[in-house]
C-alpha positions as CSV (number, residue, x, y, z in Angstrom):
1,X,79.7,124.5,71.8
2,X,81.9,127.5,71.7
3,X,81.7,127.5,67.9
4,X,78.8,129.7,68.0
5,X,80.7,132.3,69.6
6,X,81.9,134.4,66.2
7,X,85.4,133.6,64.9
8,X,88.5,133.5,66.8
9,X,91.6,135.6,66.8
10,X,94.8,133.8,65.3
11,X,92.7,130.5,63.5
12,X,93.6,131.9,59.5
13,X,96.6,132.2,57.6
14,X,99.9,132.4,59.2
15,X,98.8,132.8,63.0
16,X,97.6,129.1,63.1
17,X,97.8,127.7,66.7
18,X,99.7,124.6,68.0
19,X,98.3,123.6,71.2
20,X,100.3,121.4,73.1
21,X,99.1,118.3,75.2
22,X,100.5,115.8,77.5
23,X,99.0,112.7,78.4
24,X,99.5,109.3,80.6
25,X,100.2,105.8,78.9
26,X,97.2,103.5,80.1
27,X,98.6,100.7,78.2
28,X,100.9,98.2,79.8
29,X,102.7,97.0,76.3
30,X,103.6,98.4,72.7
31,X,100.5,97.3,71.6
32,X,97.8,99.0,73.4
33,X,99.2,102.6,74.0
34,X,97.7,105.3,74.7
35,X,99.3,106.7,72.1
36,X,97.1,105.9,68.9
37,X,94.2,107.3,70.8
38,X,95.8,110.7,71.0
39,X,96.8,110.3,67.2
40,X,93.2,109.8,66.2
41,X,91.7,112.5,68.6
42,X,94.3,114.9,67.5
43,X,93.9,114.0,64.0
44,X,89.8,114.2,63.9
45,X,90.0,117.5,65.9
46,X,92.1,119.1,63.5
47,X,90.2,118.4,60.5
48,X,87.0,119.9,62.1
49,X,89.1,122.8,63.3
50,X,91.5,124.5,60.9
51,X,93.9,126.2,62.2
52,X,94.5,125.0,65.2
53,X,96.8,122.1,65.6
54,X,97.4,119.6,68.4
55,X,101.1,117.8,69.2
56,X,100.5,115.6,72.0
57,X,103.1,113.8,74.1
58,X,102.2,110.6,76.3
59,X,104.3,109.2,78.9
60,X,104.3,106.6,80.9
61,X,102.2,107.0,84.5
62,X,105.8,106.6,86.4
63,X,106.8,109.7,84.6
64,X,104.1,111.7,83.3
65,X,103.5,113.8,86.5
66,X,107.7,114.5,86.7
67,X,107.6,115.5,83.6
68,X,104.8,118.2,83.5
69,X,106.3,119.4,86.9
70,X,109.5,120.2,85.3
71,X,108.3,122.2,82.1
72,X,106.1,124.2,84.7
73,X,109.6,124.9,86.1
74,X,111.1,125.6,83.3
75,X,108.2,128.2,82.3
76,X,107.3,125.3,79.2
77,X,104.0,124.4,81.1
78,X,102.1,122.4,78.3
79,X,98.2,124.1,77.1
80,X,96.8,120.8,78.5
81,X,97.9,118.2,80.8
82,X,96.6,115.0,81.5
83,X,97.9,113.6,84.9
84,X,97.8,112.6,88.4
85,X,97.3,115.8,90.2
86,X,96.3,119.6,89.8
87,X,95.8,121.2,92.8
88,X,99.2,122.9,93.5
89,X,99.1,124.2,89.9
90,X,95.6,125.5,91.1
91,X,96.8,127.0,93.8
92,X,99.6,128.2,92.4
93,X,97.4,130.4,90.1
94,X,98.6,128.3,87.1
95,X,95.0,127.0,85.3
96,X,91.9,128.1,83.8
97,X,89.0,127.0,85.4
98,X,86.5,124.9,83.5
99,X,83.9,127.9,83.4
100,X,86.5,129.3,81.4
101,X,87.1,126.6,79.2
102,X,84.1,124.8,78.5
103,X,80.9,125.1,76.6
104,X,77.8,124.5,79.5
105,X,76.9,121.3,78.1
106,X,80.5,119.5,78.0
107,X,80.9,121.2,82.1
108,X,77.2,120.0,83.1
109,X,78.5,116.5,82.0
110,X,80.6,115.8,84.4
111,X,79.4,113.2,87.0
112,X,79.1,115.3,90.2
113,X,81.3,113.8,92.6
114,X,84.1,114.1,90.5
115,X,83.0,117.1,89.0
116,X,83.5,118.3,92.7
117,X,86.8,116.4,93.5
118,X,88.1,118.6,91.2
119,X,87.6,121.9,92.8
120,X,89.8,124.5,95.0
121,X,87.7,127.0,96.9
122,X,84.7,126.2,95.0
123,X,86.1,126.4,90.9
124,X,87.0,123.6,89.4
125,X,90.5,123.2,88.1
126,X,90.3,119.4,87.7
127,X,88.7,117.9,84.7
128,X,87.8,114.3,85.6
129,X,89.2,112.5,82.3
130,X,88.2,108.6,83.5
131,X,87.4,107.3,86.5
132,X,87.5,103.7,88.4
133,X,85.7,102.5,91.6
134,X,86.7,99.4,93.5
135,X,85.0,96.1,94.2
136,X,85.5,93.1,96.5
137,X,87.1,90.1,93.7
138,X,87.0,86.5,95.1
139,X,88.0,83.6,93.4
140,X,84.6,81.2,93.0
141,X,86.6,78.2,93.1
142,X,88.6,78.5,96.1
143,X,85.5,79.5,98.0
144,X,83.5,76.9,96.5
145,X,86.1,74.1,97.3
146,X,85.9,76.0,101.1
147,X,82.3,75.5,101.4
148,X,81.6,79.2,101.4
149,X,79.7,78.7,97.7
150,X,77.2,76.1,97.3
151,X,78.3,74.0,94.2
152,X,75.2,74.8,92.6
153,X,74.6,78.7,94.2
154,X,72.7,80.6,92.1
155,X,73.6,84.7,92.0
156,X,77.0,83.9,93.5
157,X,78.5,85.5,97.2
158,X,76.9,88.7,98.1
159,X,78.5,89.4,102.0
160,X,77.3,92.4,103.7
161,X,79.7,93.1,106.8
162,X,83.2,92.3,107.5
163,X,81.7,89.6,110.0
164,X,80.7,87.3,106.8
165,X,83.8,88.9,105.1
166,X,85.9,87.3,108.6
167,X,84.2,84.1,108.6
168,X,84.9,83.2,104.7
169,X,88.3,83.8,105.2
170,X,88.1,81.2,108.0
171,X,87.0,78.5,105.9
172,X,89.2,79.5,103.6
173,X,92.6,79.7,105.8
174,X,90.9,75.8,106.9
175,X,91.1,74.6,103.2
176,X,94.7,75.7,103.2
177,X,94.4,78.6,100.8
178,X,97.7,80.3,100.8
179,X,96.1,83.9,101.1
180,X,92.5,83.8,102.4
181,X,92.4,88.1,102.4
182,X,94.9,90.0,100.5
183,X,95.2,93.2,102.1
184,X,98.1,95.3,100.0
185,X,99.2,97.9,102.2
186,X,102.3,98.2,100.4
187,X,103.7,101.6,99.1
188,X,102.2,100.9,95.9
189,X,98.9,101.9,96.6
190,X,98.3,101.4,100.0
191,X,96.1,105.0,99.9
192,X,93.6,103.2,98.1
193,X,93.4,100.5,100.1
194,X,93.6,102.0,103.4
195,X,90.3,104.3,102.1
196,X,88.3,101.5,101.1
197,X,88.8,100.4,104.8
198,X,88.1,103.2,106.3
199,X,84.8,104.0,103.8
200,X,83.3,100.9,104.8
201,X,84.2,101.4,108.9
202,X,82.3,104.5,108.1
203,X,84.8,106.9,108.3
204,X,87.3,108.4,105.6
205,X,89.6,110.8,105.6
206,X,88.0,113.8,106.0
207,X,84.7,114.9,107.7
208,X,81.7,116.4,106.4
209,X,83.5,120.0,105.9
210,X,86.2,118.3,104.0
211,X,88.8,118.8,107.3
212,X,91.0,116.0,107.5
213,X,89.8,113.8,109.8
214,X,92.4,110.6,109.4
215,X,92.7,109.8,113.5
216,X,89.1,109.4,113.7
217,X,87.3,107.3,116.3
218,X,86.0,105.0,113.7
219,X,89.2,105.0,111.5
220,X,91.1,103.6,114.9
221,X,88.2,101.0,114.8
222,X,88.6,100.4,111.4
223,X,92.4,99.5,111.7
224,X,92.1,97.8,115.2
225,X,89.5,95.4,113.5
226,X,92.2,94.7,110.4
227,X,95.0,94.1,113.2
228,X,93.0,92.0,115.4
229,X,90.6,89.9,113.2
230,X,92.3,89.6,109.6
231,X,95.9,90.0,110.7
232,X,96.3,88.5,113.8
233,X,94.3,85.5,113.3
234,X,96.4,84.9,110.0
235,X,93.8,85.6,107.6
236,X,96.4,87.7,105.3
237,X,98.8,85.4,104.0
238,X,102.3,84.5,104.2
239,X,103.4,88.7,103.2
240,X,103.3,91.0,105.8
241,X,100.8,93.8,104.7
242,X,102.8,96.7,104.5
243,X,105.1,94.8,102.6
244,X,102.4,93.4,100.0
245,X,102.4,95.9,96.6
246,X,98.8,95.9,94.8
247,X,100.1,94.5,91.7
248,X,101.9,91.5,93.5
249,X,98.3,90.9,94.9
250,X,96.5,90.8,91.8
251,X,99.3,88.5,90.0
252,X,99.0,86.2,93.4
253,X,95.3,86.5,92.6
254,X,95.2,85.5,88.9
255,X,97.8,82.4,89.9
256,X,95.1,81.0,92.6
257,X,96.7,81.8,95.1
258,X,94.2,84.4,96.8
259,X,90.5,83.8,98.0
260,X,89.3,87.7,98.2
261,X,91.0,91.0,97.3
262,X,89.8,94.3,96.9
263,X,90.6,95.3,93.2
264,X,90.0,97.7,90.0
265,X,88.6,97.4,87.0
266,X,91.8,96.2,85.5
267,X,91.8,92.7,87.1
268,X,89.4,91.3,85.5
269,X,90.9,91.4,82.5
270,X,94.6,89.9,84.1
271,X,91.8,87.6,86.3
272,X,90.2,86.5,82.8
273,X,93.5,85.6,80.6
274,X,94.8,83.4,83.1
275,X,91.3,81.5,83.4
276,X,90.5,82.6,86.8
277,X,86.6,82.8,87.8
278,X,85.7,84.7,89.9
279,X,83.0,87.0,90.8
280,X,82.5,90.7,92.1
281,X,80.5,92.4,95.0
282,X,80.4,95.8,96.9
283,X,83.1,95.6,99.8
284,X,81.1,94.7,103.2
285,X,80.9,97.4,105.9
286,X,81.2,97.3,109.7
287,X,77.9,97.2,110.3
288,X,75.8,95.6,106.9
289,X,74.7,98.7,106.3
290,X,75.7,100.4,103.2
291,X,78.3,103.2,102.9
292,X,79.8,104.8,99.7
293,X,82.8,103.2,98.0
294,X,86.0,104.2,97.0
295,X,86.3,106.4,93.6
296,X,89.3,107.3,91.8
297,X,89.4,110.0,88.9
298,X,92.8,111.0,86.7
299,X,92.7,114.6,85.5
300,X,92.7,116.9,82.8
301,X,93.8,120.7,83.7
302,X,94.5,123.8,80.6
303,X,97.4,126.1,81.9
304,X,97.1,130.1,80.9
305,X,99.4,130.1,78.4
306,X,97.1,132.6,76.7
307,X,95.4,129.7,74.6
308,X,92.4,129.7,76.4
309,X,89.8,129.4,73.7
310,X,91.3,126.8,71.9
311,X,92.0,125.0,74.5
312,X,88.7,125.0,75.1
313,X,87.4,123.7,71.7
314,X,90.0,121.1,72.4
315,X,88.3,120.0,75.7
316,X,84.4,120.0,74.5
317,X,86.1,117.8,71.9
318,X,87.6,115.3,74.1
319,X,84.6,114.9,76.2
320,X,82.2,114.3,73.6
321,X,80.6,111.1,74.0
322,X,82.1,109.3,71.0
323,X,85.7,110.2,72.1
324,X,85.1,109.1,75.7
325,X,83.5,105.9,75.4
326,X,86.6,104.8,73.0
327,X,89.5,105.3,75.5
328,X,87.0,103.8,78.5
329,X,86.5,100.9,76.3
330,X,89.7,100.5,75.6
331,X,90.9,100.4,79.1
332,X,87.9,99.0,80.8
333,X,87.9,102.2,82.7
334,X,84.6,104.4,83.7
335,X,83.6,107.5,81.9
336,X,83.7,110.6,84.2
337,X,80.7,112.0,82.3
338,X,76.9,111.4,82.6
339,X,76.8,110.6,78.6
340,X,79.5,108.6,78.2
341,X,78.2,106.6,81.5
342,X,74.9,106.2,80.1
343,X,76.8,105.2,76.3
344,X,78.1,102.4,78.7
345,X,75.3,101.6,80.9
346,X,73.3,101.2,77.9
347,X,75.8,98.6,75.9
348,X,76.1,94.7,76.3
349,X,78.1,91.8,76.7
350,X,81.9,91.7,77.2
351,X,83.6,93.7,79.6
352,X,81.0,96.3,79.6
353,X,78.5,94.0,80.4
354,X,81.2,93.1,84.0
355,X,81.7,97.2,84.0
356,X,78.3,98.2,84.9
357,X,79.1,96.6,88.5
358,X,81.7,99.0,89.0
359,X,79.6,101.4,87.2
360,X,76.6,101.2,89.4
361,X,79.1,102.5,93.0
362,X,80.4,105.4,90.8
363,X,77.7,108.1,91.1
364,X,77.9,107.8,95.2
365,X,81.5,107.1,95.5
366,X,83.7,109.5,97.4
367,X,87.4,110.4,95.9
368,X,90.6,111.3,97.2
369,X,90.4,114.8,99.0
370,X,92.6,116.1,95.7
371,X,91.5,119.2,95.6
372,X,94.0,119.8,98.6
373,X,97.6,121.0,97.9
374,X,98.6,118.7,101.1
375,X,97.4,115.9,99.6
376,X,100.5,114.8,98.1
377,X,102.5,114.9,100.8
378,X,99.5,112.7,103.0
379,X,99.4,110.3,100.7
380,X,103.1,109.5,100.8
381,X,102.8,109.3,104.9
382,X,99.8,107.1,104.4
383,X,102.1,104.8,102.1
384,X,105.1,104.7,104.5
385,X,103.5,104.3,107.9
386,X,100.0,102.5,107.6
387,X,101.1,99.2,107.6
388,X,102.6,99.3,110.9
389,X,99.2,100.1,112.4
390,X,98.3,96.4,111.5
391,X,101.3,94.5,112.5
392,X,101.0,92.3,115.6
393,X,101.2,94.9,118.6
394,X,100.6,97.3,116.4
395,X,99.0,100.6,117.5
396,X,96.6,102.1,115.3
397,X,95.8,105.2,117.2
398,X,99.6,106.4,117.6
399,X,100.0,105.7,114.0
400,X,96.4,107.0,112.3
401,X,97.1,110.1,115.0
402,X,100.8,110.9,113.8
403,X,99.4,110.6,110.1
404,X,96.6,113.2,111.2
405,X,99.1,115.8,112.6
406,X,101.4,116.1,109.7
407,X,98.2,116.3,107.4
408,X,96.6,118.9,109.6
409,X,99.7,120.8,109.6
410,X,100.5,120.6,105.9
411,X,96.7,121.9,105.3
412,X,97.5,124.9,107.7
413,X,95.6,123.2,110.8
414,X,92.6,121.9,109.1
């Protein structure tokens, strides 16, 4: 820790530091803010480090990102931010790296894909702060009731490719189940979605030198397959994809409505209070063969506001073990470090008995190419235009190829 470094310039007397922090609202009522979290954290790093003080802010996630956008413009930029994004403060020369922060141990902590998703040029700006990977839900009783499950199966469903994927949805469409596949390619979230697709067609998008790579032969495979075989045959409810939010999926979900979904951590607990059992596998791939899954980190980034050292103390704080494991409990979220996923690989029963299946895709997943400034601006395309590719008649190559020229050209060619 960087206590061991001698004593620091303005911690005594009258030059005591207030470093200021601003975080996103996990919660989703009064009750289970984030807010008391950041109370407590504040509170017990204060008392083990006099002199500085911490005043944290916590808005919700529909805000949070505006808000640290404007204080940067206003020159107000906060010591640390907890948000969405940090790659155009990166490149905008705006952060400390986390060499510059962090003591060894807290920066060797970090699980290594997202250690990595958080870099620009090779430093890392980006602190992973929790992570979540996604699974394939499906309701046991629908596909019981279809003849997919064995009344008495043992182990539950465990489909490997999309043709298994294809032919439960069959059986289940037969049974008259409203919405065999949900597949929200809404504006929501339709990103996400759209990368778990294109993960398990074996693509992404980018390519092995992190060049975007979104028109790719087996990306047009990927979305051909959705438009012909899921789609077209009716397999996707009464919604039109790119009209179908990720939220109005997993309520349709926890009503009964919906045999399979892909989901996050999240739903189990909405799944759960409305009595809904159901069970959780790796999505199926083209082929049967496996491919890495879909990860998703939030992030923690220090702006040079010339508080670099406390800052610092503030993060190898956050990131101890003790402090991560009670806002990933909380949540049912994954730690984004290898202590606080061991803390939770090592625990049982309750929802961190049901976490360790997300747990277990985490260390292979691949994330969001955030380390690009352009990826703002590609992710909004992505949520506007991708569910035309799978209407009826859709064309998937004109619209994965028109995705791939603005990205490309936002990301100066690449």
């Amino acid at each position: 820790m960087l206590t061991g470094c001698g004593s620091l310039p303005g911690l005594s007397g009258d030059n005591e530091v207030t470093l200021r922090v601003v975080a996103a609202d996990y919660g989703d009522n009064p009750q289970n803010t984030s807010k008391g979290y950041w109370k407590d954290l504040a509170a017990g790093f204060e008392e083990d480090h006099p002199g500085i003080k911490v005043d944290v802010s916590v808005y919700s996630w529909s805000e949070v990102d505006a808000k640290v956008a404007a204080m940067v413009k206003a020159g107000k930029a906060p010591d640390i931010a907890q948000i969405g994004a940090y790659a155009d403060y990166a490149e905008a020369d705006k952060l400390y790296t986390a060499e510059e922060l962090l003591s060894v141990q807290t920066e060797a902590d970090f699980l290594a894909p997202l250690a990595d998703a958080g870099k620009v040029k090779g430093d890392q700006y980006g602190m992973p702060f929790v992570a979540s990977t996604r699974l394939l839900f499906y309701n046991e009783k629908l596909l019981t009731d279809a003849g997919v499950l064995g009344k008495d199966a043992k182990g539950g469903w465990q489909p490997k490719s999309w043709a298994e994927l294809e032919a439960a949805a069959k059986k289940l469409k037969a049974a008259n189940v409203q919405t065999p596949f949900a597949l929200p390619l809404g504006r929501e979230e339709a990103q996400a979605e759209t990368m778990m697709w294109l993960l398990s067609g074996g693509g992404g998008y980018t390519d092995n030198e992190e060049s975007y790579a979104i028109d790719s032969a087996e990306n047009v495979k990927t979305f051909e397959y959705l438009r012909d075989k899921l789609v077209g045959q009716g397999l996707t409810g009464p919604t039109e994809p790119g009209k179908l939010n990720r939220q109005d999926a997993f309520d349709a979900f926890t009503r009964g409505e919906v045999g399979m979904l892909n989901g996050h951590p999240t739903l189990m607990k909405q799944a759960a209070a409305k009595g809904v059992k159901f069970g959780m596998v790796a999505m199926p791939t083209a082929d049967g063969t496996e491919h890495p899954t879909m990860g998703v980190a939030d992030w923690v980034m220090a702006f040079k506001n010339g508080h670099r050292k406390e800052s610092g103390k503030f993060l190898d704080y956050l990131y101890e073990s003790k402090n991560v494991t009670a806002f990933t409990n909380k949540y049912d979220l994954l730690p984004a470090t290898t202590s606080g996923y061991r803390a939770v690989e090592g625990s049982a029963g309750g929802s961190s008995a049901q976490l360790r299946t997300f747990l277990t895709a985490l260390p292979n997943s691949r994330l969001y190419p955030a380390g690009k400034k352009s990826w703002a601006g590609v992710s909004e395309d992505v949520k506007t235009k991708i569910g035309k590719a799978v209407q009826p008649g859709g064309q998937p190559e004109k619209v994965l190829e028109d995705i791939a020229a603005s990205a490309r050209a936002q990301d100066g060619g690449r």
